[in-house]
C-alpha positions in Angstrom: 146.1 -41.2 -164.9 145.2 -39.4 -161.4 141.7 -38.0 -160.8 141.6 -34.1 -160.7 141.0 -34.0 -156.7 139.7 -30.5 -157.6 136.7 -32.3 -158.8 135.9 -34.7 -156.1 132.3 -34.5 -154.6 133.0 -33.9 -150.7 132.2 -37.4 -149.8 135.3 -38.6 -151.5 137.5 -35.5 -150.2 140.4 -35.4 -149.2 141.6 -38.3 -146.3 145.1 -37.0 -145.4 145.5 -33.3 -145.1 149.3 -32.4 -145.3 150.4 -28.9 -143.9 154.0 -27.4 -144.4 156.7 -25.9 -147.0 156.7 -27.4 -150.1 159.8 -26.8 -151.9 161.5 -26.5 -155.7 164.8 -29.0 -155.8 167.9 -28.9 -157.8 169.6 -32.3 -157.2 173.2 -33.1 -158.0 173.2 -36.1 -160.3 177.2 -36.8 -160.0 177.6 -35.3 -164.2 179.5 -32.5 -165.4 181.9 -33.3 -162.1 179.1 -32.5 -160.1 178.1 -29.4 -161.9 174.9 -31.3 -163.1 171.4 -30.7 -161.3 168.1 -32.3 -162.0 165.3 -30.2 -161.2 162.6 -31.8 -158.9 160.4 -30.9 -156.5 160.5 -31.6 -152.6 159.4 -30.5 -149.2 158.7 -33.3 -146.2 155.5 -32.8 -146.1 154.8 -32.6 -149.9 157.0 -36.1 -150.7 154.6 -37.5 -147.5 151.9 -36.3 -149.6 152.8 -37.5 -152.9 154.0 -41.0 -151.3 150.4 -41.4 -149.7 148.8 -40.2 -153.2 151.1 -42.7 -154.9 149.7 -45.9 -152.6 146.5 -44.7 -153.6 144.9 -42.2 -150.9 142.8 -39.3 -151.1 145.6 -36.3 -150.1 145.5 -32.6 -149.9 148.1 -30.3 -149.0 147.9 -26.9 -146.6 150.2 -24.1 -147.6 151.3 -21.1 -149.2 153.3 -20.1 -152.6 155.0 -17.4 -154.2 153.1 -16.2 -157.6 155.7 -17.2 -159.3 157.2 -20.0 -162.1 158.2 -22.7 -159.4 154.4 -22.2 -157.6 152.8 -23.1 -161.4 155.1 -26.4 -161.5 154.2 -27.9 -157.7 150.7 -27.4 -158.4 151.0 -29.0 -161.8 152.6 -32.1 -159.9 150.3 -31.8 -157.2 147.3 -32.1 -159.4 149.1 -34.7 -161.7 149.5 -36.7 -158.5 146.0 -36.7 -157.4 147.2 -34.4 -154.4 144.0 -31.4 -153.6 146.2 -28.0 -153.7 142.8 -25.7 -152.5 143.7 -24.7 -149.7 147.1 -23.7 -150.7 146.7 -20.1 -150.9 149.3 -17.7 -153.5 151.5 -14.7 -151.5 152.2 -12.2 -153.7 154.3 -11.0 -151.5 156.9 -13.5 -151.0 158.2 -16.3 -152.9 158.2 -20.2 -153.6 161.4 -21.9 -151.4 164.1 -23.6 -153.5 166.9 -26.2 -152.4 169.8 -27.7 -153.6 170.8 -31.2 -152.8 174.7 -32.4 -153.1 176.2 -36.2 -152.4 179.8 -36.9 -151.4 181.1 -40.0 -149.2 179.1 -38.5 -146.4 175.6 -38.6 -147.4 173.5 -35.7 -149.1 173.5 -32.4 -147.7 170.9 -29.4 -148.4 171.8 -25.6 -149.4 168.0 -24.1 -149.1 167.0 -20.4 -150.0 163.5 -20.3 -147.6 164.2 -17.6 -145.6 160.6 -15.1 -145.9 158.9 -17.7 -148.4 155.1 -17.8 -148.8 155.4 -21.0 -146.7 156.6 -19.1 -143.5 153.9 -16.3 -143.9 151.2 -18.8 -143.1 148.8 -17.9 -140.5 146.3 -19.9 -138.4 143.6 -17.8 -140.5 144.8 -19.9 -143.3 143.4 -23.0 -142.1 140.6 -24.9 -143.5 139.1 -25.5 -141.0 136.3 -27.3 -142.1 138.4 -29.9 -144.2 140.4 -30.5 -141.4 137.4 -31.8 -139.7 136.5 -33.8 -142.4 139.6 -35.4 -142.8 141.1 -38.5 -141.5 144.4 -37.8 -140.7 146.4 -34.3 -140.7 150.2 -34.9 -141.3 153.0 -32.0 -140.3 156.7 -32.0 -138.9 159.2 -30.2 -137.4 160.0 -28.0 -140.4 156.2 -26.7 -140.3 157.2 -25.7 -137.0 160.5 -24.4 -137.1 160.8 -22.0 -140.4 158.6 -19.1 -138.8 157.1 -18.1 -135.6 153.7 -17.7 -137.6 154.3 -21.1 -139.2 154.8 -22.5 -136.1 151.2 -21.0 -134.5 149.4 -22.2 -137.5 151.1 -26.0 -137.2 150.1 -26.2 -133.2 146.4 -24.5 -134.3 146.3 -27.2 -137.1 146.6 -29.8 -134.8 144.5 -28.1 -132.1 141.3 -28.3 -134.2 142.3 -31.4 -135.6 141.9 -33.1 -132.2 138.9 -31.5 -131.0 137.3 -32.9 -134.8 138.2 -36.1 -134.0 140.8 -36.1 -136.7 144.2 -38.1 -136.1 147.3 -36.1 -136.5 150.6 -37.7 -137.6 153.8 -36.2 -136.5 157.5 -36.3 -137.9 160.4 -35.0 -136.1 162.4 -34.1 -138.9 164.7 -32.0 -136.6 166.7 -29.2 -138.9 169.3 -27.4 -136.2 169.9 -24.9 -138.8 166.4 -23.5 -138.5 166.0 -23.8 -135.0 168.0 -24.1 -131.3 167.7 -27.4 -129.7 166.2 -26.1 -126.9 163.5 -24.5 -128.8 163.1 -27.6 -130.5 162.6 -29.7 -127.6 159.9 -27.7 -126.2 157.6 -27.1 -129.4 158.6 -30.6 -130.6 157.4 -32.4 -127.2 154.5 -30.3 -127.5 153.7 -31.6 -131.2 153.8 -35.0 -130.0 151.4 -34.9 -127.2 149.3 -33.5 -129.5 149.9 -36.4 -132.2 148.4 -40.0 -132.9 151.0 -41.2 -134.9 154.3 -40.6 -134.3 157.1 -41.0 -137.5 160.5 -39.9 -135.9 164.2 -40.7 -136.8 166.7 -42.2 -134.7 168.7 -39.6 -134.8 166.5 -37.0 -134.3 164.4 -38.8 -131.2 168.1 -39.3 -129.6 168.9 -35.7 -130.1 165.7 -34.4 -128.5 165.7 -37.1 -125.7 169.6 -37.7 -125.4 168.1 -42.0 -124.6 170.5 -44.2 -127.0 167.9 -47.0 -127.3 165.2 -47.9 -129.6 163.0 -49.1 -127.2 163.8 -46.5 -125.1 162.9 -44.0 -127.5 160.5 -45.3 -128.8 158.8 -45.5 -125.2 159.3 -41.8 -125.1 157.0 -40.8 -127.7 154.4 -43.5 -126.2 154.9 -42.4 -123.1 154.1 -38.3 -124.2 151.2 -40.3 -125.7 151.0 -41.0 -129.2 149.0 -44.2 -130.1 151.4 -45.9 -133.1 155.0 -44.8 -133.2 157.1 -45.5 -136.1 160.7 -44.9 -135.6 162.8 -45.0 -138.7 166.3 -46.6 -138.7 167.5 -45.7 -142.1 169.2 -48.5 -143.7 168.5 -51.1 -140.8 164.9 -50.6 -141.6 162.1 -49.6 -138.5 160.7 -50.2 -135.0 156.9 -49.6 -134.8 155.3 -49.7 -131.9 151.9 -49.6 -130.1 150.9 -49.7 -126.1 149.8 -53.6 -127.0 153.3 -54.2 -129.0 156.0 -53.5 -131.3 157.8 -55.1 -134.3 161.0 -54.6 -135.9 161.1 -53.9 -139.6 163.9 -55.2 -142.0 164.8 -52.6 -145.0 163.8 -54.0 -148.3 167.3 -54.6 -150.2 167.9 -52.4 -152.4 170.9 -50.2 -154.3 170.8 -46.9 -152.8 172.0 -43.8 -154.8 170.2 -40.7 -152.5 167.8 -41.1 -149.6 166.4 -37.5 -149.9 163.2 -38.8 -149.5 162.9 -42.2 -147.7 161.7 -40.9 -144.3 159.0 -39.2 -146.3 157.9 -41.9 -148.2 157.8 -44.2 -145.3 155.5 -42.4 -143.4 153.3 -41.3 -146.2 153.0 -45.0 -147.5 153.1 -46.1 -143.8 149.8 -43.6 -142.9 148.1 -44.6 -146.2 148.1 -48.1 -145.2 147.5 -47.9 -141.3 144.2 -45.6 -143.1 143.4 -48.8 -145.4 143.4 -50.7 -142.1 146.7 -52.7 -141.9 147.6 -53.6 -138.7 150.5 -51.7 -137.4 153.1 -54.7 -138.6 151.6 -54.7 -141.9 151.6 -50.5 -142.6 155.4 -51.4 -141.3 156.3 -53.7 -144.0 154.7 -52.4 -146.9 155.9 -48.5 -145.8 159.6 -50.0 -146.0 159.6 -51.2 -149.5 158.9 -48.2 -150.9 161.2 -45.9 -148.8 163.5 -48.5 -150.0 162.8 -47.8 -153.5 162.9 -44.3 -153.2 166.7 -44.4 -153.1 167.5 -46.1 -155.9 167.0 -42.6 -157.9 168.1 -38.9 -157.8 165.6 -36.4 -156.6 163.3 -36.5 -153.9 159.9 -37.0 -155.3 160.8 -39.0 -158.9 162.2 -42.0 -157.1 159.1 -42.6 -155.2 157.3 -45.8 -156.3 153.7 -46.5 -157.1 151.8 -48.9 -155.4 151.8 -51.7 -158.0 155.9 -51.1 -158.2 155.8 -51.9 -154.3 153.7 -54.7 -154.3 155.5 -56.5 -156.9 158.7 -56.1 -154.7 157.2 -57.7 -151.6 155.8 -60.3 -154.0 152.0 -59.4 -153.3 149.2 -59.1 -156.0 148.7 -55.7 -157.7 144.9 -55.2 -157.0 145.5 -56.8 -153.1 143.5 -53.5 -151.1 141.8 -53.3 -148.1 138.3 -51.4 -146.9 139.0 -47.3 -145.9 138.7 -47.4 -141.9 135.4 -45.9 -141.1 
């Protein structure tokens, strides 16, 4: 059973700091003709969170909710998944964000009511300030930037103080068009990244920001802007991760995929959980693959998402095989 993180004594608080939108999901299961949804729970930054709490780091998560039914269930998982929801403050005023995921030959695709949620009312006064000092690594993306102006002042802050604490900041692209122009996105995106230590894009979102067509190339972008580690995820060809001293290519774990809702999310929260426990960037590579792997192999975003003894049986490693925290 996960600890209460609520009761943690401040020396074991919380490592990874997640900021962003967590989010209510209705999945499609393929039933009914389609007209069958299984309610889960989702948000990038949340399913980073829950990935990381799931390979056994100490997480919290940065936010806001609506007072409402769908708030009372994420902090329920949160707090059933070891994940600190503190500093996730309750709007009154607005409400939790819902989506609603459907598959066809194409891939999955996203309807999402978040237009005004509690997430998008977040201000830079919101910040912990003092947790994100103490933390280890703060983790936000592209949709913590692009669903409000406000949200967007309070990411860039986040990662402000972060840096001047000393604290590493990971960064995924997660480019949504619908919420944002490209060009807007290029600018605060390009920002984001100078400002981060570990870099978690997609290949298609890294090509559409840059318009470069290679890997390497990309990946030499976001180096070059100057993150330290850059993981670039290839989907079903696995990942390129990459340092100033050297990168390796990552092979996908095989697997039977049904939905990939989450498998960017889960690599890079299994990926930043292991870099913490101090694998070397190869290693954080192929561990965070096997579980973004496994992730698909279910419907729903943050279900799917294995435990760590599910992920070390899979790359044939002992289940109590851990390594020292980085000091």
């Amino acid at each position: 059973m996960a600890h209460n993180p609520e009761d943690m004594p401040d020396d074991l608080a919380a490592e990874i700091l997640a900021l962003g939108e967590p989010m209510v999901e209705f999945n499609q299961t393929g039933e009914r003709d389609g007209r069958h949804f299984l309610q889960g729970f989702g948000g990038d930054t949340s399913n980073f969170a829950i990935a990381a709490a799931r390979q056994g780091a100490r997480v919290g998560f940065i936010g806001a909710l609506g007072d409402d039914r769908h708030a009372a269930m994420l902090r329920a998982l949160w707090r059933a998944e070891g994940v600190a929801d503190r500093d996730v403050k309750t709007d009154a005023q607005a409400f939790t964000a819902v989506y609603f995921v459907t598959h066809d030959a194409r891939g999955h695709h996203f309807d999402i009511v978040r237009r005004r949620s509690a997430a998008s009312r977040i201000t830079p006064a919101d910040l912990p300030r003092g947790r994100i000092a103490r933390a280890k690594l703060l983790h936000l993306s592209g949709i913590s930037l692009a669903i409000s102006d406000s949200a967007c002042e309070t990411g860039l802050a986040a990662m402000a103080l972060a840096r001047e604490a000393g604290t590493a900041v990971s960064f995924d692209t997660n480019l949504r068009l619908k919420l944002w122009p490209l060009a807007r996105a290029r600018t605060v995106m390009t920002e984001a990244m100078r400002r981060c230590d570990l870099c978690l894009p997609s290949l298609d979102d890294i090509g559409a920001l840059t318009g470069l067509s290679d890997p390497d190339a990309r990946v030499d972008h976001c180096l070059a802007l100057g993150a330290r580690i850059v993981a670039l995820k290839l989907g079903a060809a696995g990942a390129l991760v990459a340092s100033r001293d050297g990168r390796h290519r990552i092979a996908a774990l095989p697997c039977r995929p049904v939905d990939a809702t989450s498998a960017g999310d889960t690599f890079g929260g299994a990926f930043a959980a292991r870099w913490l426990a101090g694998d070397c960037l190869r290693e954080a590579g192929c561990y965070a693959a096997a579980p973004a792997a496994l992730s698909t192999e279910g419907y729903g975003a943050v279900e799917p998402i294995p435990h760590a003894d599910r992920v070390r049986a899979a790359l044939g490693r002992p289940s109590d095989s851990t390594r020292d925290t980085r000091p």
